[in-house]
C-alpha positions as CSV (number, residue, x, y, z in Angstrom):
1,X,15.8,-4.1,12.0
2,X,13.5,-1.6,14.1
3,X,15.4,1.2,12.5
4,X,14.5,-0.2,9.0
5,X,11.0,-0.8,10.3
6,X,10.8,2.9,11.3
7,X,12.1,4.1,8.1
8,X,10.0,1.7,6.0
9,X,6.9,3.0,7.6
10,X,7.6,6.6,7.1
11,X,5.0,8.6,4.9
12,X,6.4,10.0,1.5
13,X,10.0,8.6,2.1
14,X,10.4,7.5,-1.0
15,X,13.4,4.6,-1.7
16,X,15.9,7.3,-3.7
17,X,15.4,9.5,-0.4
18,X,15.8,6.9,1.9
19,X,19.0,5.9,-0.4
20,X,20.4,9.7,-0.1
21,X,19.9,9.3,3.7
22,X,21.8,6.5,3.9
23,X,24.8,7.8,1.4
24,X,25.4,10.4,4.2
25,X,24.4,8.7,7.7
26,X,25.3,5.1,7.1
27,X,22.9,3.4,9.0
28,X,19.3,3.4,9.5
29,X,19.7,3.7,13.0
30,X,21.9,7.1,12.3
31,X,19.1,8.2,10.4
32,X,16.8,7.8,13.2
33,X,18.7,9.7,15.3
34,X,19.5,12.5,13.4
35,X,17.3,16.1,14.4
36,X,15.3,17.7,12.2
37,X,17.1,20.5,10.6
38,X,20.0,17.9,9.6
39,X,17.3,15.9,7.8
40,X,15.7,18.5,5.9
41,X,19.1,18.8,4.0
42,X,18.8,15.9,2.1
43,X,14.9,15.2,2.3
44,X,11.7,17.4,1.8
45,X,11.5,19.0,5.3
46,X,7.9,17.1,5.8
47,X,9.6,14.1,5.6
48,X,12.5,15.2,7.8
49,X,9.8,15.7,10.1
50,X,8.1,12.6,9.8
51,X,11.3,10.7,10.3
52,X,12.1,12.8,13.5
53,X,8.3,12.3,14.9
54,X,8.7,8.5,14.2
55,X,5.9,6.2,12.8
56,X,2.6,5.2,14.2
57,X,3.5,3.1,17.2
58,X,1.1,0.9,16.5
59,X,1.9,-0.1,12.8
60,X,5.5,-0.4,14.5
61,X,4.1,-2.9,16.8
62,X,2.4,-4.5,13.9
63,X,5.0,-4.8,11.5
64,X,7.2,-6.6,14.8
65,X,4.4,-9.0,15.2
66,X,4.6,-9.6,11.8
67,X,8.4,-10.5,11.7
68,X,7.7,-13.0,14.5
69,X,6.0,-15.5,12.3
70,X,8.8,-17.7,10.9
71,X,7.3,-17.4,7.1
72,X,7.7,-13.9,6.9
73,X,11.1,-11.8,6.5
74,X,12.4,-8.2,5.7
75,X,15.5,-8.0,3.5
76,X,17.4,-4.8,3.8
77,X,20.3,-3.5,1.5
78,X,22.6,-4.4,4.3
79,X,21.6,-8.1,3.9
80,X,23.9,-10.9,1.9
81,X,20.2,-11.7,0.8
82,X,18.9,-8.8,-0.9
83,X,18.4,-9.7,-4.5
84,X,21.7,-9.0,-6.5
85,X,19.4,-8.4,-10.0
86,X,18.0,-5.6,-8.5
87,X,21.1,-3.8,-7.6
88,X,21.6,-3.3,-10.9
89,X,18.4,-1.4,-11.6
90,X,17.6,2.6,-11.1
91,X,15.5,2.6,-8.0
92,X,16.1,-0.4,-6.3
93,X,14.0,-0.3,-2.6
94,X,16.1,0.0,0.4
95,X,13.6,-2.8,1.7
96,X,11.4,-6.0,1.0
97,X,8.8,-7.3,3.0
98,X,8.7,-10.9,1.8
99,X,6.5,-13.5,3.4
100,X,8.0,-17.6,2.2
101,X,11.2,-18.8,0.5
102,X,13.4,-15.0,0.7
103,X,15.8,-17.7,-1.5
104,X,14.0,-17.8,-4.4
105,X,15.0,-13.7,-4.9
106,X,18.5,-14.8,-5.9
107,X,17.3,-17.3,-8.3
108,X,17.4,-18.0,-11.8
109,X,13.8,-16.6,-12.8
110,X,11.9,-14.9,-16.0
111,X,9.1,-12.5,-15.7
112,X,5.3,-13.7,-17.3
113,X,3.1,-10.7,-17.6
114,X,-0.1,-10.1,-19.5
115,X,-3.6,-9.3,-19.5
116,X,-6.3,-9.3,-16.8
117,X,-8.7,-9.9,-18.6
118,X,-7.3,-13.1,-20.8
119,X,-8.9,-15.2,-23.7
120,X,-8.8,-19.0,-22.8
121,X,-5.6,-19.8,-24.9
122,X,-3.9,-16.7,-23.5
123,X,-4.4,-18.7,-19.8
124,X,-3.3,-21.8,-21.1
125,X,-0.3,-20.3,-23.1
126,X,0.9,-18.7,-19.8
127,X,0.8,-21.8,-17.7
128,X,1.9,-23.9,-19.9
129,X,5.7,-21.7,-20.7
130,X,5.4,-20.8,-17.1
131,X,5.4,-24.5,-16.2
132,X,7.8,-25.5,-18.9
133,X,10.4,-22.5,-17.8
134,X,10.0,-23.5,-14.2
135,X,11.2,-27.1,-14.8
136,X,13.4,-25.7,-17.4
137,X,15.1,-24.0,-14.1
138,X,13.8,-20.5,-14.0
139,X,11.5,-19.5,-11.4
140,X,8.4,-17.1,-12.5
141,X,8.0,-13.7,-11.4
142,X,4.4,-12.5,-12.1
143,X,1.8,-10.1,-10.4
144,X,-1.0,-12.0,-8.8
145,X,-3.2,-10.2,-10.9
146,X,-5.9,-12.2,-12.3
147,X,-5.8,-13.5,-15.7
148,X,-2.7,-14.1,-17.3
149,X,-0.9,-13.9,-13.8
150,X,-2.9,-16.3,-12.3
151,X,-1.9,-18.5,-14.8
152,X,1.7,-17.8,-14.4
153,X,1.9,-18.4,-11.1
154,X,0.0,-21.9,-11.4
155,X,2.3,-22.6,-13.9
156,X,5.5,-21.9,-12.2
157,X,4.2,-24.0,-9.0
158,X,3.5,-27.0,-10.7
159,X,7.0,-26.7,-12.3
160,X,10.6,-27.6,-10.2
161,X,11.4,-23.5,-9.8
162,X,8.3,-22.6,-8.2
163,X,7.1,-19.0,-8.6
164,X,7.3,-15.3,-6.9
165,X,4.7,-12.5,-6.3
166,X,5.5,-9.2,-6.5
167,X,2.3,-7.6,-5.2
168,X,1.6,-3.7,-5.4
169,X,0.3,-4.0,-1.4
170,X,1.7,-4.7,2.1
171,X,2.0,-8.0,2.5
172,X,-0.9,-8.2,5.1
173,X,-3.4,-7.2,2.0
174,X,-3.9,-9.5,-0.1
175,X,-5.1,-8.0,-3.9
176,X,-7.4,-9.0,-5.3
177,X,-9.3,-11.1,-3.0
178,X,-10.1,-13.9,-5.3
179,X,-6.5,-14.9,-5.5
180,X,-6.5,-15.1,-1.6
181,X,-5.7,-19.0,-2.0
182,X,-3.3,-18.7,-4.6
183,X,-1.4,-16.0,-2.1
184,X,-1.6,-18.7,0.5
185,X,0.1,-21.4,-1.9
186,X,2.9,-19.1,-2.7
187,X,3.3,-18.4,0.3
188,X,3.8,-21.8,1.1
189,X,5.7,-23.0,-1.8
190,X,7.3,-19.9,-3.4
191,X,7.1,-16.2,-2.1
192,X,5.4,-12.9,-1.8
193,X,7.2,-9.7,-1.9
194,X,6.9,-5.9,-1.6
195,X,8.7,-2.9,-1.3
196,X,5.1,-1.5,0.3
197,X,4.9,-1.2,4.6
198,X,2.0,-3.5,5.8
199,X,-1.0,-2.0,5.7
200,X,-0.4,-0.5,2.1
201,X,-4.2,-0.1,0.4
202,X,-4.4,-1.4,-3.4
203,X,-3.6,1.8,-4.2
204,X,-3.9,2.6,-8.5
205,X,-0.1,4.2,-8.7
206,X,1.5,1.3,-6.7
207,X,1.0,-0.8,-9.2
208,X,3.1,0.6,-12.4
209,X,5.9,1.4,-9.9
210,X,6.1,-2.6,-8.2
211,X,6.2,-3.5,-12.1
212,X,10.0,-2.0,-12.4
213,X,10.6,-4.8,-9.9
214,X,8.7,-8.1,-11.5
215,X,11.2,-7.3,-14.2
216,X,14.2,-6.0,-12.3
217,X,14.1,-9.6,-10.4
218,X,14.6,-11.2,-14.1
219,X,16.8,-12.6,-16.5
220,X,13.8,-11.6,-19.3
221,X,10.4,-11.0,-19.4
222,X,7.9,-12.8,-21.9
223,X,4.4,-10.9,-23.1
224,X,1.4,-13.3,-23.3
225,X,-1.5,-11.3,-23.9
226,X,-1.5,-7.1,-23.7
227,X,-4.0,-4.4,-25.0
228,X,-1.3,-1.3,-26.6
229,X,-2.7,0.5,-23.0
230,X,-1.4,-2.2,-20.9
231,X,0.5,-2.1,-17.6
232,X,2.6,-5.5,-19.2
233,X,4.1,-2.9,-21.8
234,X,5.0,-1.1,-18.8
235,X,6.6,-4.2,-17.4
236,X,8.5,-4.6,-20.5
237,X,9.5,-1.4,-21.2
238,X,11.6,-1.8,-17.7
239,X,12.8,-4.5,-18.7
240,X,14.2,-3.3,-22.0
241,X,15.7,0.1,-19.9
242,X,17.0,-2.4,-17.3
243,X,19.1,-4.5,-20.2
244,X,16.6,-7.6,-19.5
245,X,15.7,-9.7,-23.1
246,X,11.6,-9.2,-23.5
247,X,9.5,-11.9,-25.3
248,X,6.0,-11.2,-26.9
249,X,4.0,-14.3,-27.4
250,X,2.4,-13.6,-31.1
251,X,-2.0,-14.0,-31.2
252,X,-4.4,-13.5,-34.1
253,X,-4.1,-10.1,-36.3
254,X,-7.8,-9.7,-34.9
255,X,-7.9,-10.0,-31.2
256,X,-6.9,-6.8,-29.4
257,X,-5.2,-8.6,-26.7
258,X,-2.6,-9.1,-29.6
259,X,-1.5,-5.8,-30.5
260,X,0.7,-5.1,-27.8
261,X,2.7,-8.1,-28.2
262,X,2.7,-7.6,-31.8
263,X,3.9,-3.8,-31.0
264,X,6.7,-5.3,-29.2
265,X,7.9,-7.5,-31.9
266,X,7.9,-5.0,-34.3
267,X,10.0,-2.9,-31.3
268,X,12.6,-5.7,-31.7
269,X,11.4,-8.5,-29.0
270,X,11.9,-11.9,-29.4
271,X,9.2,-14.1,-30.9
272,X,8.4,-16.8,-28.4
273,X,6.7,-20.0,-30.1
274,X,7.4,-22.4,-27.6
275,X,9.1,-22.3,-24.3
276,X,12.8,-24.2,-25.6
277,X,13.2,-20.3,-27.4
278,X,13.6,-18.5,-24.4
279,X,15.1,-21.4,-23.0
280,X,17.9,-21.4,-25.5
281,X,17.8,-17.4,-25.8
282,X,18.7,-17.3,-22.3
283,X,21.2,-20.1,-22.0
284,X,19.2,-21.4,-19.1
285,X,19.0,-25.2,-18.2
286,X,17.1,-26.8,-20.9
287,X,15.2,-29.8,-20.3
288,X,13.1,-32.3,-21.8
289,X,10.0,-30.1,-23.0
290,X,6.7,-30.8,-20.7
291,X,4.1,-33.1,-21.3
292,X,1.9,-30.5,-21.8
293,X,3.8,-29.3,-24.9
294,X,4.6,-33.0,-26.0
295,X,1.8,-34.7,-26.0
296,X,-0.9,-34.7,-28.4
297,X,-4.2,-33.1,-27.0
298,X,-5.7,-36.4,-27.9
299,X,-8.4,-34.9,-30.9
300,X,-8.0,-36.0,-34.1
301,X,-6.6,-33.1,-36.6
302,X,-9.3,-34.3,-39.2
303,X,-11.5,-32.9,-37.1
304,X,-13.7,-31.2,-39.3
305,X,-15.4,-28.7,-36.7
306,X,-11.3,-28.0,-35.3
307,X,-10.0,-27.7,-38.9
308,X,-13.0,-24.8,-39.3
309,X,-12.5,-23.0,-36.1
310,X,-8.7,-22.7,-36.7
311,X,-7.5,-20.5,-33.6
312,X,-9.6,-17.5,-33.9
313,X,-12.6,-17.0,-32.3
314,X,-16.1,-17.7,-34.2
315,X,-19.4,-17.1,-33.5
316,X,-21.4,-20.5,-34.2
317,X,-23.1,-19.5,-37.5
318,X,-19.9,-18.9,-39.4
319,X,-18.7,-22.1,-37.8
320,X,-21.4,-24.2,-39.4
321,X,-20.8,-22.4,-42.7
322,X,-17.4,-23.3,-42.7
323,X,-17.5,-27.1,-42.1
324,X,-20.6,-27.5,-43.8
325,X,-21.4,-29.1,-40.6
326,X,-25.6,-29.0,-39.5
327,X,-26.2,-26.9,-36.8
328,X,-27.3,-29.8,-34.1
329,X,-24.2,-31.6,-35.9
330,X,-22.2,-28.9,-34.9
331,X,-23.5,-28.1,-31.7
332,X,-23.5,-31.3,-30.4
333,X,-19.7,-31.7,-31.6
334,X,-18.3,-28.5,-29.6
335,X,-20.2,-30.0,-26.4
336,X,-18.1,-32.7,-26.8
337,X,-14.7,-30.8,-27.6
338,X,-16.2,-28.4,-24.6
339,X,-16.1,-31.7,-21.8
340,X,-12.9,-32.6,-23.1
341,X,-11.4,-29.2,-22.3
342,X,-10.3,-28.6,-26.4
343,X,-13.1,-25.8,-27.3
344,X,-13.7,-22.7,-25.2
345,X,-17.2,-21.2,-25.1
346,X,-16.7,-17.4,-24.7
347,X,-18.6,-14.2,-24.3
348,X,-21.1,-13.1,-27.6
349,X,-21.8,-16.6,-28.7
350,X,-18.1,-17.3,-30.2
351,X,-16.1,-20.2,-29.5
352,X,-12.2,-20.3,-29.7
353,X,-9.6,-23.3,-29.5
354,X,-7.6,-24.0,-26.5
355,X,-5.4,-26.0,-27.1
């Protein structure tokens, strides 16, 4: 394990050099003890040098304390553990740092990507599936970004499957710092992985690579909400290169968090309505739907100020013009549907429907 330690912590080693290394030496602790000039055959001869100088001893020492807390593991190529999925992928990393259940890797489990910066029914469409898949048996793979992420992950908790981060930091990081207690609860009840050493900034180019992996760890990988410049097409176009099934989540012809899932429809993914179709698409365990999905939301579809907003958004003067509603009328009726968690007030004056 100190050899893989070394290795992992070796500047500009990247994981099809340390893979090349290994297809000729064997071992990591070959590697370590090979000179120089040897080296410099396979790899770029500043990283031949870099593996013969060894890492900083003190972000050695680090990464060993690290290992000595029982919640946190490293899972090599060499192990029975490493995830099989990933095998099958281009690039897979020679090592994970992972810090909870190193189990959950060889589970059943479907990626739920999508936009930072979410609309209310995005977050509520994401943990809802998510929550629905994970009692359906898959376990979610997401980002720990915020917005759509978040919701993924909250989702896959509350579900039987629980849910995995795959972060673009070390483990000792965590990014970004508002999620600090969802990192804690994965930690505890699911799992945090990267292929980055400890002490890995959020640096912008880690996080397209670590996306190859959200997907490579899945059976398929289901689009909430995506912009057409979004790191979730990213995540799905791995996904399609690594033979996984994508699913696009379809949202109003208006809203530009819509147009990359629409794009990926038209591109041939799978429509996802409800959770039971990727359920059945994928053969997995299907069970009785959630509660969530069920049960009515308890408003009354006569509803005259729902029936106007539909499920777009609305600024409050085309509101009241559509359901000939007075403005007091109307705006003490969306307080109401506001408390009880139905409407959504959101930026510009516009309300949307959550649920």
């Amino acid at each position: 394990m100190l050899a893989w330690l070394r290795l992992g912590l070796v500047a500009g080693l990247t994981s099809s050099g340390f893979r090349k290394l290994l297809a000729v030496h064997s071992t990591p602790e070959a590697i370590c003890e090979t000179d120089r000039a040897t080296l410099a055959r396979i790899v770029a001869d500043d990283v031949a040098a870099a593996i013969a100088r060894g890492p900083d001893p003190e972000r050695l020492e680090a990464a060993r304390r690290w290992l000595e807390n029982s919640a946190n593991h490293v899972v090599t190529l060499a192990d029975k553990a490493y995830p099989r999925l990933l095998l099958e992928i281009t690039d897979p990393p020679p090592l994970l740092y992972v810090t909870g259940n190193p189990d959950l890797l060889n589970r059943q489990s479907l990626a739920v990507v999508g936009s930072r910066n979410a609309t209310p029914q995005g977050r509520a469409n994401a943990q809802a599936f998510s929550r629905e898949l994970s009692e359906g048996g898959f376990t979610i793979v997401s980002g720990m970004a915020l917005g759509i992420d978040t919701a993924a992950h909250l989702g896959g908790l509350a579900g039987a499957s629980s849910s995995i981060a795959v972060v673009g930091t070390g483990l000792d990081i965590v990014y970004p710092a508002r999620n600090r207690d969802l990192a804690h609860r994965l930690a505890d009840e699911g799992a945090l992985v990267s292929e980055f050493a400890l002490g890995t900034p959020a640096l912008a180019s880690n996080f397209p690579r670590r996306n190859r992996l959200i997907s490579g760890l899945s059976r398929g990988c289901l689009v909430v909400e995506a912009a057409l410049m979004s790191g979730s097409l990213i995540t799905a176009r791995h996904a399609l290169e690594q033979g996984r099934e994508v699913f696009a989540i379809p949202g109003s012809i208006h809203s530009p968090l819509s147009k990359g899932c629409h794009l990926l429809l038209k591109q041939g993914a799978k429509l996802a309505e409800n959770s039971q179709d990727i359920l059945e698409e994928l053969s997995g365990a299907i069970g009785e739907r959630s509660a969530f999905a069920g049960a009515s939301d308890g408003t009354p579809e006569e509803n005259p100020l729902l029936t106007a907003l539909g499920f777009d958004p609305l600024d409050f003067d085309a509101l009241c013009q559509r359901s000939g509603l007075t403005p007091d009328s109307a705006s003490a009726m969306l307080l109401t549907l506001e408390l009880e968690g139905v409407v959504s007030r959101l930026p510009g004056g516009r309300f949307q429907r959550v649920r």
